[in-house]
C-alpha positions in Angstrom: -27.2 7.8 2.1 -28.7 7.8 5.4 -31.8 6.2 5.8 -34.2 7.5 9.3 -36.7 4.5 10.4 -39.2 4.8 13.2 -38.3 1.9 16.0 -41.0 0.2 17.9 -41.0 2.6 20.6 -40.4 5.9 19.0 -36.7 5.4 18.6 -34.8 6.4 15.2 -33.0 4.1 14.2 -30.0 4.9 11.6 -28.9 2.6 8.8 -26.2 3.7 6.5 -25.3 1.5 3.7 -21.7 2.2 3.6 -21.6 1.0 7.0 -23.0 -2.0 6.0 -21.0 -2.6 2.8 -17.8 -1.7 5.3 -19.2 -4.8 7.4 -19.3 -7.2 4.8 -16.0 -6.3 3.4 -14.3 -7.4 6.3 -16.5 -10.7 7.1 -15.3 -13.4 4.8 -17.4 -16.3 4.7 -16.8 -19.7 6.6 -15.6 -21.5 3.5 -12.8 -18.6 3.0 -9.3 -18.9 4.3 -10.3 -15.3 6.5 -13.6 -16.9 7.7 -11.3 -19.8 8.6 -8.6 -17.6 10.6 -6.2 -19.0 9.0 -5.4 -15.8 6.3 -2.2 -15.1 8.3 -1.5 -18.2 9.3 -1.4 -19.4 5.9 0.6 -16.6 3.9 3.2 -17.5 6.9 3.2 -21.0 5.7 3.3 -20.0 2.0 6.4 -17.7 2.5 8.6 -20.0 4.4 7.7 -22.4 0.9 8.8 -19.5 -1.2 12.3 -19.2 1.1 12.8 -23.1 1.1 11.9 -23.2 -2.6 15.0 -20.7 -3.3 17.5 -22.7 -1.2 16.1 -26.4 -1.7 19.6 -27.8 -1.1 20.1 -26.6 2.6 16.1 -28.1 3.5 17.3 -30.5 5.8 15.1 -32.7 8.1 14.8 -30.3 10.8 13.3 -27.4 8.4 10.7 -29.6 7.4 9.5 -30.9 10.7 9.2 -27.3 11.3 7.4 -26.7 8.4 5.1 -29.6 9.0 4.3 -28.4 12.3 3.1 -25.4 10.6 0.2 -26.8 9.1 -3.3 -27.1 10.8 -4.7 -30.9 10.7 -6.5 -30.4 7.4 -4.0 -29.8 5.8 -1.5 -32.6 7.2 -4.6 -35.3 5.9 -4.3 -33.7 2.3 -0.6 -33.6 2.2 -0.4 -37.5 3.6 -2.7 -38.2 0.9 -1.0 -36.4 -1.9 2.0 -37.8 -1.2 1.0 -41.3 -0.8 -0.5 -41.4 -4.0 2.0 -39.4 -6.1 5.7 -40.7 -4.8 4.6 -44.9 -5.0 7.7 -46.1 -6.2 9.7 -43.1 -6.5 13.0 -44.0 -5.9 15.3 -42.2 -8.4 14.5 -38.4 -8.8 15.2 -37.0 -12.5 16.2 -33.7 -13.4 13.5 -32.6 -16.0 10.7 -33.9 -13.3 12.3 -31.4 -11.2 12.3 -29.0 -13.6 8.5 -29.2 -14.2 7.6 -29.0 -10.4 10.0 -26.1 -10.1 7.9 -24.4 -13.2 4.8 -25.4 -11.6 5.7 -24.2 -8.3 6.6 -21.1 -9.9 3.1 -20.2 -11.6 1.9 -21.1 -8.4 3.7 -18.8 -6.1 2.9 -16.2 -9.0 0.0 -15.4 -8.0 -0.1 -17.1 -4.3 2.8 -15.2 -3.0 2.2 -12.0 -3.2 -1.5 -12.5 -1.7 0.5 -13.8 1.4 3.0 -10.9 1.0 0.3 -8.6 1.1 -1.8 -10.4 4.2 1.5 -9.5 6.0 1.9 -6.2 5.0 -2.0 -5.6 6.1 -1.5 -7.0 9.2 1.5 -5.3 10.1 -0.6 -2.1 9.2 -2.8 -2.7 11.7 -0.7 -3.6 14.4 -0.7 -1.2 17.1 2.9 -2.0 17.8 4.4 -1.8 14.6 2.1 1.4 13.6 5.3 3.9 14.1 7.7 1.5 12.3 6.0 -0.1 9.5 5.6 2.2 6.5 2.2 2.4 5.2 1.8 0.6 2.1 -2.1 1.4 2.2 -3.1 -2.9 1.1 -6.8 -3.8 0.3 -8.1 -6.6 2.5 -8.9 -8.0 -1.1 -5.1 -7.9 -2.1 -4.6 -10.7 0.5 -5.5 -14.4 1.6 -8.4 -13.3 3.6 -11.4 -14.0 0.6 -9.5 -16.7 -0.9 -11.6 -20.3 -0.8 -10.0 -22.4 1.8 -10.1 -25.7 -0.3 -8.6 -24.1 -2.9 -5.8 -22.2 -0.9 -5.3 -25.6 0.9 -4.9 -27.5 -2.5 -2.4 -25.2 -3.9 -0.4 -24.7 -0.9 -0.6 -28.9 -0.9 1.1 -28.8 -4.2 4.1 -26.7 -3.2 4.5 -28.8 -1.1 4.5 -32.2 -2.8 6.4 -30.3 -5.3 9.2 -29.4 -2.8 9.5 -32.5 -1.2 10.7 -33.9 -4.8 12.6 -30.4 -5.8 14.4 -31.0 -1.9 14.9 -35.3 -2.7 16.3 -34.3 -6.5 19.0 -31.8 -4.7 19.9 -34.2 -2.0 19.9 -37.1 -4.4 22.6 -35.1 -6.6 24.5 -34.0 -3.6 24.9 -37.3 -2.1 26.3 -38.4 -6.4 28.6 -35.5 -6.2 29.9 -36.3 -2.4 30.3 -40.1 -3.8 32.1 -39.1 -6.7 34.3 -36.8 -5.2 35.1 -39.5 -2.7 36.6 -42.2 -5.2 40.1 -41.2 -6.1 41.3 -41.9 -9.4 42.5 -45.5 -9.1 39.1 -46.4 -8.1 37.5 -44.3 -11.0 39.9 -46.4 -13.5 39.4 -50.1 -11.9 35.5 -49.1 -12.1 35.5 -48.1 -15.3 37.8 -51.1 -16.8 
């Protein structure tokens, strides 16, 4: 519908609503992850979790200094804290812990993932540059990160990553008992065990 107001001077002025409704569907609050700029920023983050979550054997220190470096100060201080309080006195990593992060991480990425996978996709769709190459998978702005709550985004994303810092500890831990094992030969296996 098109409305037709009178201005001050004489001048129409036209206000149509879907123009309006088109403006607020792209202008995510201040308190959203889009309002934020950090939507693309974040699914970025959140996929290179997904990758390291499928390999967590080959994470070595370098990968997560890279990783670290990824994420804005915010969410470095909620990280710190999180794994401050949760790993006190965590020295031996067991296998159904793991188990339960990996499960957690899992639901997690569930529904996180693909919101990331599709902020991609919408930007990529929108980049000039990639316009000819890119096939057009036609993604809603609301399919993505962009109206997600920041905190919220922040605090999941926090828990991968607690949750793959012990998943990466729990595979380096049994790598380092299978490289000692395999390291004793069998004289020393039968004077330890006697």
């Amino acid at each position: 519908m098109n409305h037709t107001y009178k201005g001050v001077k004489g001048n129409s002025v036209k206000s149509n609503r879907t123009a309006l409704k088109s403006k607020s569907m792209t202008q995510a609050p201040p308190n959203t992850v889009g309002g934020s700029a950090l939507a693309l920023h974040y699914a970025n983050v959140v996929i290179v979790i997904e990758k390291l979550l499928h390999y967590p054997h080959l994470v070595g220190e370098e990968a997560r200094d890279d990783l670290y470096q990824m994420l804005p100060t915010s969410l470095r201080l909620g990280l710190k804290k999180s794994l401050k309080s949760y790993g006190k006195d965590l020295a031996i990593f067991d296998a159904p812990l793991a188990h339960d992060w990996k499960d957690r991480l899992d639901g997690i990425l569930a529904w996180l993932a693909p919101l990331a996978h599709n902020m991609i996709h919408w930007q990529n769709e929108r980049n000039f540059e990639q316009h000819h190459i890119v096939s057009r998978t036609n993604v809603l702005l609301l399919q993505t990160l962009y109206f997600a709550d920041r905190a919220k985004t922040e605090a999941a994303i926090c828990e991968l990553l607690v949750g793959l810092n012990y998943i990466c500890r729990y595979e380096h831990q049994q790598n380092a008992l299978l490289d000692c094992a395999s390291s004793f030969d069998m004289d020393d296996c039968t004077d330890w065990q006697l």
